[in-house]
Residue frames relative to the residue before (quaternion, step in Angstrom):
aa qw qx qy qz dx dy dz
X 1.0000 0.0000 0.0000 0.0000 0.00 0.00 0.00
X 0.3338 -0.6871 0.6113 0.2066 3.95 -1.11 0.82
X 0.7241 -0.5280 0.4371 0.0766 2.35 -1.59 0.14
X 0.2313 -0.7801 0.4685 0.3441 3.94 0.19 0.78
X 0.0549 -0.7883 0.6021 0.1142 4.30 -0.19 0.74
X 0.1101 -0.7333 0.6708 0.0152 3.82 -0.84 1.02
X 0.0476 -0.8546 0.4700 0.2157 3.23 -0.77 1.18
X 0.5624 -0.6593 0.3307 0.3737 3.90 0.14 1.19
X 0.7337 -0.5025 0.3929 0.2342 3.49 -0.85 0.69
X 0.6594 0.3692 -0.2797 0.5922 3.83 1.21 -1.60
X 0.5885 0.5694 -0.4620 0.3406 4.11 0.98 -0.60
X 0.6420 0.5222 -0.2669 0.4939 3.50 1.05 -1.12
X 0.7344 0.3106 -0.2974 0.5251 3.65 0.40 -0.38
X 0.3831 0.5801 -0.4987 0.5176 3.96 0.97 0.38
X 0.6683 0.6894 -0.2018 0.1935 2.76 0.58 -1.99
X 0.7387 0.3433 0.0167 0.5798 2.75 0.65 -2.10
X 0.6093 0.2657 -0.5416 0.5146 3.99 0.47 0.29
X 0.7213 0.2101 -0.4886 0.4436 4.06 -0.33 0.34
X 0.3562 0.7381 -0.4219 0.3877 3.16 0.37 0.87
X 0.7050 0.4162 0.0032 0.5742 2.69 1.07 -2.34
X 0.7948 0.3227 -0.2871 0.4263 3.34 0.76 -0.52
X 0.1790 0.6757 -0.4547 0.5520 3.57 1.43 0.76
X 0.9268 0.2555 -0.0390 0.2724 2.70 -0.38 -1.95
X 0.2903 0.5183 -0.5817 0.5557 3.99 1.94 0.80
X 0.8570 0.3597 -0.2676 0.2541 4.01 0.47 -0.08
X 0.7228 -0.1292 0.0915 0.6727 2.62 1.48 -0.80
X 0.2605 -0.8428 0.4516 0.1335 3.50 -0.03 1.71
X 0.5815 0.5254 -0.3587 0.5072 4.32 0.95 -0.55
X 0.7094 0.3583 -0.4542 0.4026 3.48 0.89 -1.04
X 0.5115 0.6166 -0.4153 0.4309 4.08 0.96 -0.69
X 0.5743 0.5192 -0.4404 0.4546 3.80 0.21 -1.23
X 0.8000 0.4360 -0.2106 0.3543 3.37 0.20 -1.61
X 0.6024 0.5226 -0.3905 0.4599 3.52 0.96 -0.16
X 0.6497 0.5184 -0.3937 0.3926 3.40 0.64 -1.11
X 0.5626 0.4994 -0.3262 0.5725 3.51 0.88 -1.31
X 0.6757 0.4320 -0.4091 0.4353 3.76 -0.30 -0.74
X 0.6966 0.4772 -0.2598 0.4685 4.15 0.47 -0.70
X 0.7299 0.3025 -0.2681 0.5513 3.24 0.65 -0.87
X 0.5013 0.5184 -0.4620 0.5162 4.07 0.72 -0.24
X 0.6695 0.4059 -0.2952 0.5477 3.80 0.32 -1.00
X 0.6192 0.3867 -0.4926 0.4738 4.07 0.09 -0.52
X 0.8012 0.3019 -0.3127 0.4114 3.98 0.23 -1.11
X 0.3696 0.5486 -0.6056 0.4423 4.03 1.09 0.36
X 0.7164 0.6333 -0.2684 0.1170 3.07 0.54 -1.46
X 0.8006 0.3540 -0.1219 0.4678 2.69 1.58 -1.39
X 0.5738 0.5509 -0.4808 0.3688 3.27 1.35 0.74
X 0.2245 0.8287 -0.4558 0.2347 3.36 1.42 0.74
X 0.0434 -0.6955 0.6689 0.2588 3.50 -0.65 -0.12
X 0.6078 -0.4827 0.6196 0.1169 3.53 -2.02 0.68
X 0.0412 0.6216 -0.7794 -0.0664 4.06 -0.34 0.66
């Protein structure tokens, strides 16, 4: 069984401001991060606990 992961409202707006400010440099590498962070939170929660 996983894990139920909630990401809090102030995480999502973090989120999305280093993003944005990524993406004044390099907007493909930013996309790919967000997606990379949130992919890793739901991996996470398909962990199971032995």
């Amino acid at each position: 069984m996983g894990w139920k992961v909630i990401i809090a409202p102030s995480a999502q707006s973090d989120l999305a401001d280093i993003v944005r400010y990524i993406a004044q440099h390099n907007s493909d590498t930013a996309i790919r991060l967000g997606y990379e962070l949130f992919a890793s939170c739901r991996y996470g929660a398909k962990l199971r606990t032995t």
